[in-house]
C-alpha positions as MATLAB code, in Angstrom:
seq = 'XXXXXXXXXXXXXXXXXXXXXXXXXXXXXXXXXXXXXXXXXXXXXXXXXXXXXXXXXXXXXXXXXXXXXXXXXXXXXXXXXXXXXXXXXXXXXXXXXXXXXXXXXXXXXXXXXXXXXXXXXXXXXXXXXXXXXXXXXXXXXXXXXXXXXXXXXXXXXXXXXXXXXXXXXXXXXXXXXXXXXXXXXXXXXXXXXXXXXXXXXXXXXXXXXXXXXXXXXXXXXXXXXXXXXXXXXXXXXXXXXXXXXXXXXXXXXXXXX';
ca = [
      -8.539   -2.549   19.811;
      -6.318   -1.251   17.053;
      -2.277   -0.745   18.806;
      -0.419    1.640   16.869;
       2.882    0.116   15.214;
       6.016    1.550   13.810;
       6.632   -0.620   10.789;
       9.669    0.075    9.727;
      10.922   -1.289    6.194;
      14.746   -3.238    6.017;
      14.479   -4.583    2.783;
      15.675   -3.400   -0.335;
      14.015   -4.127   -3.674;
      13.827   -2.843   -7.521;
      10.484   -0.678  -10.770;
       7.796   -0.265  -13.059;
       6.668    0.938  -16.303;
       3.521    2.730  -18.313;
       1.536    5.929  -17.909;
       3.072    9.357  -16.727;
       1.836   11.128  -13.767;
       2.275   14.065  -11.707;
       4.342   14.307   -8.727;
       4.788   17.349   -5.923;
       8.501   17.398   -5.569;
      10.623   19.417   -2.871;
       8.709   22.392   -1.603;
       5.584   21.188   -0.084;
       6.688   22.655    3.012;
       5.996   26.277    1.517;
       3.035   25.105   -0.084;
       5.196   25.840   -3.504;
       4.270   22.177   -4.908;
       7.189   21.589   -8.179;
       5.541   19.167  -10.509;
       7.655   16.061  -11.677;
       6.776   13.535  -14.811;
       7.525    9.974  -13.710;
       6.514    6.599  -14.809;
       4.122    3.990  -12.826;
       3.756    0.430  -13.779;
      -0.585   -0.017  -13.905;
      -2.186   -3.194  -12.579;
       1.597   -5.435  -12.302;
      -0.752   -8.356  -10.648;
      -2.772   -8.842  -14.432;
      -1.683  -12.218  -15.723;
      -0.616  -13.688  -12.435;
      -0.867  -17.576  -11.773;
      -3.188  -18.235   -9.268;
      -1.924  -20.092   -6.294;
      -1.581  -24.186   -6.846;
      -4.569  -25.106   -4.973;
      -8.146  -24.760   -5.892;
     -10.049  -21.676   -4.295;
     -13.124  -22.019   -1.818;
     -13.286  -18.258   -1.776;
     -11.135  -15.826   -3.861;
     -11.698  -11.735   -3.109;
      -9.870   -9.313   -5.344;
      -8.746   -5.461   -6.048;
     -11.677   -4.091   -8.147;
     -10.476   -1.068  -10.590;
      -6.933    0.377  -11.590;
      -3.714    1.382   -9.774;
      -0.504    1.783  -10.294;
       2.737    0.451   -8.755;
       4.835    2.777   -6.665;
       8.248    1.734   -5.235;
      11.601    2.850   -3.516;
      12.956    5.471   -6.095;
      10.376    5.228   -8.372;
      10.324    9.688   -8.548;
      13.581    9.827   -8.508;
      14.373    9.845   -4.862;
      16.223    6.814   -2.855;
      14.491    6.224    0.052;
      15.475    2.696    0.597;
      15.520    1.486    3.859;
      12.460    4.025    4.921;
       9.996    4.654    2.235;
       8.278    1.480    2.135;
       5.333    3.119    4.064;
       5.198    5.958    2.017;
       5.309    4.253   -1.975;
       2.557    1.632   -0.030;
       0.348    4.696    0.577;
       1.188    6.005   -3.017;
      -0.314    2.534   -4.483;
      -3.471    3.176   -2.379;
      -3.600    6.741   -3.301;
      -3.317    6.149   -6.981;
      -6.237    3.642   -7.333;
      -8.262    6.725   -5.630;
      -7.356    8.344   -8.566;
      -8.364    5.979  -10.844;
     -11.604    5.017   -8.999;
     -13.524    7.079   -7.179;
     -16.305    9.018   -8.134;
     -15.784   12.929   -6.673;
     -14.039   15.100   -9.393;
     -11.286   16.475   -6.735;
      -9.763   12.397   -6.192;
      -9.406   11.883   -9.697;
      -7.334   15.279   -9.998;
      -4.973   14.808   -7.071;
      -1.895   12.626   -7.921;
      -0.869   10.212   -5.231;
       1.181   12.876   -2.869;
       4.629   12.866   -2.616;
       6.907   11.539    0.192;
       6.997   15.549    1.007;
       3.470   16.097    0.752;
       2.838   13.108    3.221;
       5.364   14.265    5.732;
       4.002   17.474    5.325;
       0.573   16.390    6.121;
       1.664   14.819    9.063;
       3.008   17.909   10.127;
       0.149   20.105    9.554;
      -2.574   17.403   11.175;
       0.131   17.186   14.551;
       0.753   13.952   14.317;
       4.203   14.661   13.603;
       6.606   17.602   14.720;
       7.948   20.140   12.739;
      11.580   18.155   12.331;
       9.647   15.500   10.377;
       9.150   17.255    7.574;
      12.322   16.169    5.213;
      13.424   12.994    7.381;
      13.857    9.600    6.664;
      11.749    8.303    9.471;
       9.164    5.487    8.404;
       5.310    5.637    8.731;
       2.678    2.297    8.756;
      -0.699    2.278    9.271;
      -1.504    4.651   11.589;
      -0.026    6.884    9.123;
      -1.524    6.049    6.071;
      -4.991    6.400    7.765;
      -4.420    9.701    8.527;
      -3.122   11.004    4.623;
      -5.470    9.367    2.998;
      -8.302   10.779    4.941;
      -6.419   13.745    4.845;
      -5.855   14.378    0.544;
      -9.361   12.280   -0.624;
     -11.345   12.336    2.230;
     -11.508    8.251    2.557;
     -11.816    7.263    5.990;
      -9.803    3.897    6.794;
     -10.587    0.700    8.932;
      -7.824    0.093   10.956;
      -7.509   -3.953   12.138;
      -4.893   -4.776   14.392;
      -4.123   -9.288   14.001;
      -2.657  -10.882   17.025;
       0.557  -12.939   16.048;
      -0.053  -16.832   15.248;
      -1.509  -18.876   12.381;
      -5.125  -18.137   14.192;
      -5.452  -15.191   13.821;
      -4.341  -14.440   10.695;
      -5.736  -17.898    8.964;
      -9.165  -16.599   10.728;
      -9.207  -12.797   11.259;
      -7.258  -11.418    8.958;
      -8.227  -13.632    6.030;
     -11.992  -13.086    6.455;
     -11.630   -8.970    7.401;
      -9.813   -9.176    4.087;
     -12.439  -11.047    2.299;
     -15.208   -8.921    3.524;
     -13.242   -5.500    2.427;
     -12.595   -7.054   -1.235;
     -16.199   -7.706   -1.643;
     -17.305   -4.487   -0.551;
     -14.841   -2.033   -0.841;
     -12.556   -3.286   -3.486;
      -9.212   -0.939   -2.459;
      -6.451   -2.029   -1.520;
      -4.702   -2.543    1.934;
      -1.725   -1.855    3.682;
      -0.366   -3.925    5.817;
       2.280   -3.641    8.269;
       3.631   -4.958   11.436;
       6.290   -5.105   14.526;
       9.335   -8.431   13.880;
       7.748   -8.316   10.272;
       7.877   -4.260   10.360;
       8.023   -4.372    6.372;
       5.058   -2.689    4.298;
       3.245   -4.700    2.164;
       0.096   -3.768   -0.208;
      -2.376   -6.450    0.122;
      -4.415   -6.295   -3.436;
      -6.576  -10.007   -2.826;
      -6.886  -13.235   -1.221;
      -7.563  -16.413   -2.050;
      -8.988  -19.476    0.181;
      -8.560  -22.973   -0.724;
      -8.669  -26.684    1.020;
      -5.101  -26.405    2.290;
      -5.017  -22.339    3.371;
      -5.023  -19.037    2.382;
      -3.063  -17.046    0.469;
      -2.389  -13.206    0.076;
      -1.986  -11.299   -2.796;
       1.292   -9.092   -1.871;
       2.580   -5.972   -3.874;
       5.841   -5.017   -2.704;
       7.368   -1.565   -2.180;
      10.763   -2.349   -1.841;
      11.471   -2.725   -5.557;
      14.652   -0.238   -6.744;
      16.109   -0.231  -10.282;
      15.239    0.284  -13.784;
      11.912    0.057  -15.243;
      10.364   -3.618  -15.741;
       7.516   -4.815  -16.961;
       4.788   -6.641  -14.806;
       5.830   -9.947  -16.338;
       9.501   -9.247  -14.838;
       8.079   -8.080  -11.752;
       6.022  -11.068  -11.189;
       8.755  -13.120  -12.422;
      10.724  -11.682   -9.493;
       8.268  -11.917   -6.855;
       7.735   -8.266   -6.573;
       3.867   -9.126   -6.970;
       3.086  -12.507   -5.918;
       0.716  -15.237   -4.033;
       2.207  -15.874   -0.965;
       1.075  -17.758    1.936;
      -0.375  -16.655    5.219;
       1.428  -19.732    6.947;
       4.423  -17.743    5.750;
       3.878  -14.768    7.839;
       5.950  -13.955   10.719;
       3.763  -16.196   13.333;
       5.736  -14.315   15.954;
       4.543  -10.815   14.469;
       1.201   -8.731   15.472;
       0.048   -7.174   12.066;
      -2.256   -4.045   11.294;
      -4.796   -3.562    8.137;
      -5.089   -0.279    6.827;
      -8.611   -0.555    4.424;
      -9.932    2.306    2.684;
     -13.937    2.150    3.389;
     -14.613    3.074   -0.329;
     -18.129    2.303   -0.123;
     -18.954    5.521    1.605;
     -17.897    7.603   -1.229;
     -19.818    6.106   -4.001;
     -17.005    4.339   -5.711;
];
């Protein structure tokens, strides 16, 4: 059974470059959306090295996205908007990939918009709306089946190398191969969200494909980011072993994408 976390973010990171896009600034509460031109950095894991090992089984993102990271519209929200720029991520390869005409015109929401949501689904009270308080998985379930209509599969991973070298590495492997979107993952002593965009099985262990969130400072280009680990390979082993962990996977499939 899936236990809803509070995955909280405490790391603080740094940007992106490439297309503009549309953002809903302050005033989602009244409905009065303000759009904003930022800046997104598209597809930062092209180019990557795979991991030093050779693969048994290797499942990847299929399609565009973009990157989206503390500050990335303008507002700091470091220390608490890891949840929300994870969601953005997922929201803009709905853009980019599915087939119904509404997805492709609705922009990734902003952090507004997704409080708001909260707020008008009850999930959240009224005092949400404009706080820093962090979302995970539970969360992102809810706005993205909320603004495109994409139910999630929510997979909640027992600490210890077990579990995640067995259950969490195949679920992943299964939802690359069918559903190509990516994933958010969170979880409780390692409370920080992390996109999960493929993963890769060889002879000596798994590896994730991790996009980070907590990225703030000037725009860089996906070499840089890679270069600075802001996309990268990294190890299950390296998990928390101590931390229970929750999927958040877009089931795709069901709307023709």
């Amino acid at each position: 059974m899936f236990a809803r976390s509070r995955e909280m973010d405490n790391e603080v990171g740094a940007a992106a470059s490439g297309e503009k896009i549309d953002w809903g600034e302050s005033g989602a509460e009244e409905g009065n959306i303000v759009q904003k031109t930022r800046t997104s950095s598209k597809n930062i894991h092209s180019g990557l090295p795979n991991p030093p090992t050779d693969a048994v089984k290797c499942s990847l993102i299929k399609g565009d996205y973009r990157y989206f990271h503390y500050g990335c519209d303008g507002k700091d929200d470091r220390g608490w908007g890891c949840g929300y720029r994870t969601i953005q991520t997922m929201a803009s390869w709905l853009c980019h990939n599915c087939s119904p005409p509404q997805n492709q015109n609705r922009p990734p929401p902003s952090l507004p918009e997704i409080q708001q949501a909260l707020v008008t689904m009850g999930d959240k009270p009224g005092s949400f709306s404009g706080s820093r308080e962090w979302i995970g998985t539970f969360e992102a379930s809810l706005v993205l089946d909320y603004f495109y209509v994409v139910p999630c599969k929510l997979v909640h991973i027992r600490g210890g190398g077990g579990e995640l070298e067995g259950v969490a590495v195949e679920e992943l492997h299964q939802h690359f191969e069918k559903h190509g979107s990516p994933v958010m993952m969170g979880g409780d002593r390692d409370n920080s969200s992390k996109g999960i965009l493929g993963v890769w099985t060889g002879g000596k262990g798994s590896y994730l494909l991790v996009v980070d969130p907590h990225y703030y400072g000037c725009e860089l280009e996906a070499a840089e980011l890679q270069r600075r680990g802001w996309v990268a390979w990294k190890r299950v082993s390296s998990l928390d072993q101590s931390s229970f962990y929750n999927l958040c996977m877009p089931q795709t499939a069901q709307k023709g994408i």
